[in-house]
N, C-alpha and C positions, 0 to 999 in steps of 0.2 A: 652601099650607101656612101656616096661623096658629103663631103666636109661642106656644105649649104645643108642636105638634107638634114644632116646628123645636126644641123644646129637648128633648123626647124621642129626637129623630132626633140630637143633638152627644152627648147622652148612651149613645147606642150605640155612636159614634164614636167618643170619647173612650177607651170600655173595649175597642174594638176593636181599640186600638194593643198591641202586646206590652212597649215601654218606651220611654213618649214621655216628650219633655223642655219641662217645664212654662215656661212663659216670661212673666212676668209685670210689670208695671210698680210700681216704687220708693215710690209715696203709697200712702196709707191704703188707697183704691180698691184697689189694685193687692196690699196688702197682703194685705186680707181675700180680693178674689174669687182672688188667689192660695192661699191656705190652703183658703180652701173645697176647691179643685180639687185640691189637694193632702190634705187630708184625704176625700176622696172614692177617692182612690188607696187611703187607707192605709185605710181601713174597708175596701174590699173585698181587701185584702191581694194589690194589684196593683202591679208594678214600675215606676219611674218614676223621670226625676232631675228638677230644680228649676233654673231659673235668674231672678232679679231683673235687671232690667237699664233704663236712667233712657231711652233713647230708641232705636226701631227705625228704626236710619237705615243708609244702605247700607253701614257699615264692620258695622254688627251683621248686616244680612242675609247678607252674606258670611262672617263668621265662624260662621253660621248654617246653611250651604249644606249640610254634610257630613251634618248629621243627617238621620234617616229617617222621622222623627214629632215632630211639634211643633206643641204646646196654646200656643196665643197667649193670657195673659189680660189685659185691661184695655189693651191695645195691637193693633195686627196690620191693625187695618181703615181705618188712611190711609195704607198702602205697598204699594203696585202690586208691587212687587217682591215680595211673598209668595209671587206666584202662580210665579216660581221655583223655587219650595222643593217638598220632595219633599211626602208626608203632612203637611198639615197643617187646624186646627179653630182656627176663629178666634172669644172670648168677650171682646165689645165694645163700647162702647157713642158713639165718638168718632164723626165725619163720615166717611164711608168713600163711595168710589165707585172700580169697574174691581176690584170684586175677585174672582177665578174659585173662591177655596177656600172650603172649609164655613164660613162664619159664622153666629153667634147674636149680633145686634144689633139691639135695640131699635129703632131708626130704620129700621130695615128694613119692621117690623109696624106701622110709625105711630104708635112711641110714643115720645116726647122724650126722648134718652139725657142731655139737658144736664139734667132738670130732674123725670125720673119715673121714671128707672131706670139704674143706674151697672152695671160688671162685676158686683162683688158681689150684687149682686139678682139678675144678669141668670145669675150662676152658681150662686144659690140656686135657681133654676126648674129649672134643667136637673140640678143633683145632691140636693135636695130636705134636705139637711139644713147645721146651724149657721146658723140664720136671724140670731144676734144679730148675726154676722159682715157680714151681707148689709146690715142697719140700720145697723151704725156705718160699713161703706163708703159709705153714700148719705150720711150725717151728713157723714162727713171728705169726700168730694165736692163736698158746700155745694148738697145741694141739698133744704135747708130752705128752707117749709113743704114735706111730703109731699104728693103728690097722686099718682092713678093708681095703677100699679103698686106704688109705695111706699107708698101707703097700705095694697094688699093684701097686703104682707110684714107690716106692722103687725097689721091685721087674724087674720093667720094665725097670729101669736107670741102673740096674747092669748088667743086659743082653747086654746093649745096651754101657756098657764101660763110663758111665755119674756120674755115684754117686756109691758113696764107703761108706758103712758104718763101723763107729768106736765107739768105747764105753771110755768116757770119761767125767773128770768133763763140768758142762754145762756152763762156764764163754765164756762170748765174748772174742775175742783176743785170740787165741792159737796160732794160728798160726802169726799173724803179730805183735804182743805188744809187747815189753820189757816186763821181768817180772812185774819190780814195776809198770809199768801202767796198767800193767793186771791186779792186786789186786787191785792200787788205782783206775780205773774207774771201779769196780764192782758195779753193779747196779743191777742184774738181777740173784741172790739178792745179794739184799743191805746190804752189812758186817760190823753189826756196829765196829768201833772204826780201822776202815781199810780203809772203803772205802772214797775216797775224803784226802786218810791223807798219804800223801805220806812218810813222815818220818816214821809211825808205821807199815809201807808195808817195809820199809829198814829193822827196826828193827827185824820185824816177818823172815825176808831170812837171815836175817842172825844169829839170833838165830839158825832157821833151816839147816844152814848151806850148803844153796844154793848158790853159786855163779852166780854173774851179768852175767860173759861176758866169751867167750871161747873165749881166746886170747884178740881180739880188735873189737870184734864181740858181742853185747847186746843177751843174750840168751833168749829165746820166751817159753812160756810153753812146746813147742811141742818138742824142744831141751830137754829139762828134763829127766833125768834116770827114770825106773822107780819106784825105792828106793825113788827116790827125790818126782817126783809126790805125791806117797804112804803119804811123809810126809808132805808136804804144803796141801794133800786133806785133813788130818788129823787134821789137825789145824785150817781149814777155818771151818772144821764141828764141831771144841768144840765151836769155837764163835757162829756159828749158833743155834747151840740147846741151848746152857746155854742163849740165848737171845728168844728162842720160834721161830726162823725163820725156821727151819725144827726137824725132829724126830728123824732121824737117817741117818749116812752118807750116807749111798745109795741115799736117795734124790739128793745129789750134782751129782750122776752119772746118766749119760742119753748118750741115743747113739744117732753120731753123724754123719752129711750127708755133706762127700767131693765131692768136682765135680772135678775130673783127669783132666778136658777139659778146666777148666777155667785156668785165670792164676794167680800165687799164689798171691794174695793180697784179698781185704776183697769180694771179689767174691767167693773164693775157697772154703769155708764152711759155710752152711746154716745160724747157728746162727751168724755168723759176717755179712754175707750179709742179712739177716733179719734187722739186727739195723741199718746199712749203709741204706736201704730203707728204714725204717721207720723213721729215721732221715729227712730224704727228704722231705716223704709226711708229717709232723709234723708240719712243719715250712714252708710248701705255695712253696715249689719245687718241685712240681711233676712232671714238666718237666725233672730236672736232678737224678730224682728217675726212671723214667722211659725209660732214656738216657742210665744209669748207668745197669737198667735193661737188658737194649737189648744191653750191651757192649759195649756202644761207648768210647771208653778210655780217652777221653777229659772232660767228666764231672767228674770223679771218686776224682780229689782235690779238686774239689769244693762241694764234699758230705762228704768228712771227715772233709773240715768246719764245715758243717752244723753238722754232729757228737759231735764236738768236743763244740757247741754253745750246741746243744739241753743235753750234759749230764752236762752241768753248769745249764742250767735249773732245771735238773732233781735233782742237787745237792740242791738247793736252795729251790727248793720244794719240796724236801723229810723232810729238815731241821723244816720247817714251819708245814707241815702236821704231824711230828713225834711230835711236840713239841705243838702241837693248837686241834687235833683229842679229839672228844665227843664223850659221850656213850650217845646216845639217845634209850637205853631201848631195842627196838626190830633190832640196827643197829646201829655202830659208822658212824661218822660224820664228814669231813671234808670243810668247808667251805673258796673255795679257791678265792671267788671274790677277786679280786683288786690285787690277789699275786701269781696265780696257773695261767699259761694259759692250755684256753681250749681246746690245742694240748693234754697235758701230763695230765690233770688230773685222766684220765684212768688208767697211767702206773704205780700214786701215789699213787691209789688208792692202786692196786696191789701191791706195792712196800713194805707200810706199812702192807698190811694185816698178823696178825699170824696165823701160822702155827693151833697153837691150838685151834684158835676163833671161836666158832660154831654161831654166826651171823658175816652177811656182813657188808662191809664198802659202804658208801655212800656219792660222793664226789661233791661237786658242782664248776664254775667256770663262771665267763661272758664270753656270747658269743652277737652275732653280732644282730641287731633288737629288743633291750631287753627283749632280750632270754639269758636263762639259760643251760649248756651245764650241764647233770648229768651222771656219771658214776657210774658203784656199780658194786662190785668184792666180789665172796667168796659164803660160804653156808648159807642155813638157806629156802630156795625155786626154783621158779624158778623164777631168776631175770629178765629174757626176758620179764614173762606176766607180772611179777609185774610191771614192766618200763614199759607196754604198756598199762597197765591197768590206773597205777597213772597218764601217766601223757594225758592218753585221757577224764580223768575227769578235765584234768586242761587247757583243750585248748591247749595240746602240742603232741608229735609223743615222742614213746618211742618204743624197743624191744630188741635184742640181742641172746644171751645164757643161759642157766642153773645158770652159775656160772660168766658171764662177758655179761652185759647191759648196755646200756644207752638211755637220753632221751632229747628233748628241750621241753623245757616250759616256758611261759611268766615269766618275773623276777617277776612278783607279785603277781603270783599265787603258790611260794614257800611254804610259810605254809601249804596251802593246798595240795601241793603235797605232803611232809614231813610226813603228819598225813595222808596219803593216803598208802603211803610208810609202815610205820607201819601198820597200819591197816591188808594190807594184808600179812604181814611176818606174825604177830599174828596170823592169819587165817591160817594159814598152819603148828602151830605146833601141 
């Protein structure tokens, strides 16, 4: 069975259940290929309930037990334990091995779920509509440039008058920010001595000799000449390189996926609706993440809350983590109990990592049952088995990607995951 069939054969599956309970993971990923599935219930006017949930670790399999059908999205394929469960379809695209239930996952068919195909894609093939859904999950992913399969979601949306691609710097907000908020909430990356600092984002335009406003009208990146762009990209990339945050300007350029169908606000381009969604599922709304998903125009203010709440977080925690991060030898070290929630420690992790740092970062944070939430971003192995390997010696669930893992582990078995941690980075150089 090839990877079409096998997504024909989940999509019989799927409609075969009488009222299965969707189950989906909390990032953007997990966002969209959750929506997808969920709006694939609700076009064909088939019953179903919905659940978000941040990790499937045995307190959640077990509260899981009772049900009689259940759609795994963006999770389900690195816990042996599934195969407990009554009915269930598993849509995934993480390192999975020993699993006996229905799955559609990418790495199955030989294609790179870290880097060519994420849920959202992998749940646009099998229910065959909201492709824009499918492109901003691979975006919020990070698994920019496209290649493979995600090219052919590209490829499909242009045919079909849905998504345009552009080549541009990769900052949130081009299209809806004022300039200076465009600069001051950069986060993704984080510009030192810019970002969060709204006076040195005035001074840098106008040094540059950008002007605010045409007319009475606040001018947006996308308003920009392209003399003007040329030289605000110019500037953003000396701060980066003389701080080790990239190597050379081209990094800041990445091409960029509008949707003509949407309507212009943080829906119309991938990476603005990427962080608009993962804002949502971040902070325990996955209902108006996945509202906002399927376009219901009533939640969309109440997610630029949530926006504007999770990038003060994100300010606060980058502050802490820039100014607190250890070198522990085989791995830096950020220990965010008490101060990092275990929403964003993921994104901190990322956030801080350099460009030039040939070991990873390894971030911790409290999470809920004294469990430990752990992230770890960057090179040096492959961080998926290492997180699945450390922390199944420690009584916890770990997996992921190449280069973005994570893991729960009892809080007191830290040391031991820590020098577990090392251990195996050791082992792989």
């Amino acid at each position: 069975m090839d990877f079409q069939e096998a997504c024909e054969e989940a999509r019989k599956i799927a409609f075969s259940f009488s009222n299965p309970l969707i189950v989906h993971h909390y990032d953007t990923d997990g966002i969209t290929s959750g929506a997808i599935v969920t709006g694939a219930f609700i076009d064909e006017r088939r019953p179903y309930r919905r659940r978000c949930i941040k990790k499937l670790d045995d307190v959640a399999i077990d509260e899981l037990a009772k049900e009689k059908e259940i759609i795994f999205v963006d999770l389900g394929g690195g816990n042996k334990r599934v195969n407990e469960l009554e009915d269930v379809l598993i849509i995934d695209h993480h390192q999975t091995d020993g699993i006996e239930k229905p799955q559609v996952n990418p790495l199955l068919y030989g294609i790179d779920g870290s880097t060519e195909l994420c849920a959202a894609g992998t749940a646009y093939f099998i229910f065959g509509k909201r492709i824009e859904l499918a492109i901003t999950g691979a975006v919020g992913d990070m698994q920019l440039p496209f290649i493979g399969k995600n090219n052919e979601l590209v490829e499909i949306g242009e045919k079909d008058g849905r998504v345009r691609v552009e080549e541009d710097i990769s900052f949130y907000g081009r299209y809806c920010r004022p300039l200076v908020q465009f600069l001051q909430y950069s986060d993704e990356p984080y510009i030192p001595g810019l970002s969060y600092r709204e006076e040195r984002c005035l001074q840098l335009l106008e040094t540059l000799e950008i002007p605010l406003k045409n007319g009475e009208k606040y001018r947006t990146y996308s308003d920009l000449t392209k003399e003007e762009k040329t030289r605000l990209i110019s500037a953003i990339a000396e701060i980066l390189i003389e701080r080790g945050k990239i190597k050379e300007v081209n990094e800041l350029i990445t091409k960029s996926y509008v949707f003509p169908k949407n309507k212009m606000n943080e829906s119309y381009e991938a990476g603005e609706f990427s962080t608009l969604l993962n804002a949502c599922g971040r902070h325990n709304r996955d209902d108006i993440g996945v509202g906002v998903a399927l376009g219901v125009e009533d939640y969309f203010e109440e997610a630029r809350k949530l926006l504007q709440l999770h990038r003060k977080m994100l300010r606060e925690g980058i502050a802490y983590a820039s100014a607190n991060i250890q070198d522990f030898g085989e791995f830096y070290f950020i220990d965010g109990r008490g101060i990092i929630d275990e929403s964003i420690i993921g994104i901190i992790c990322g956030m801080v990592l350099n460009a030039n740092w040939k070991k990873p970062v390894v971030g911790i944070a409290n999470s809920n049952n004294n469990q430990l939430k752990v992230s770890s971003r960057g090179k040096g192995g492959n961080l998926g088995l290492i997180m699945k390997k450390a922390a199944a010696l420690c009584g916890g669930v770990g997996g992921g990607h190449r280069m973005a893992a994570g893991a729960s582990i009892p809080s007191s078995k830290l040391n031991e995951f820590l020098l577990a941690v090392g251990s195996e980075l050791a082992d792989k150089k």
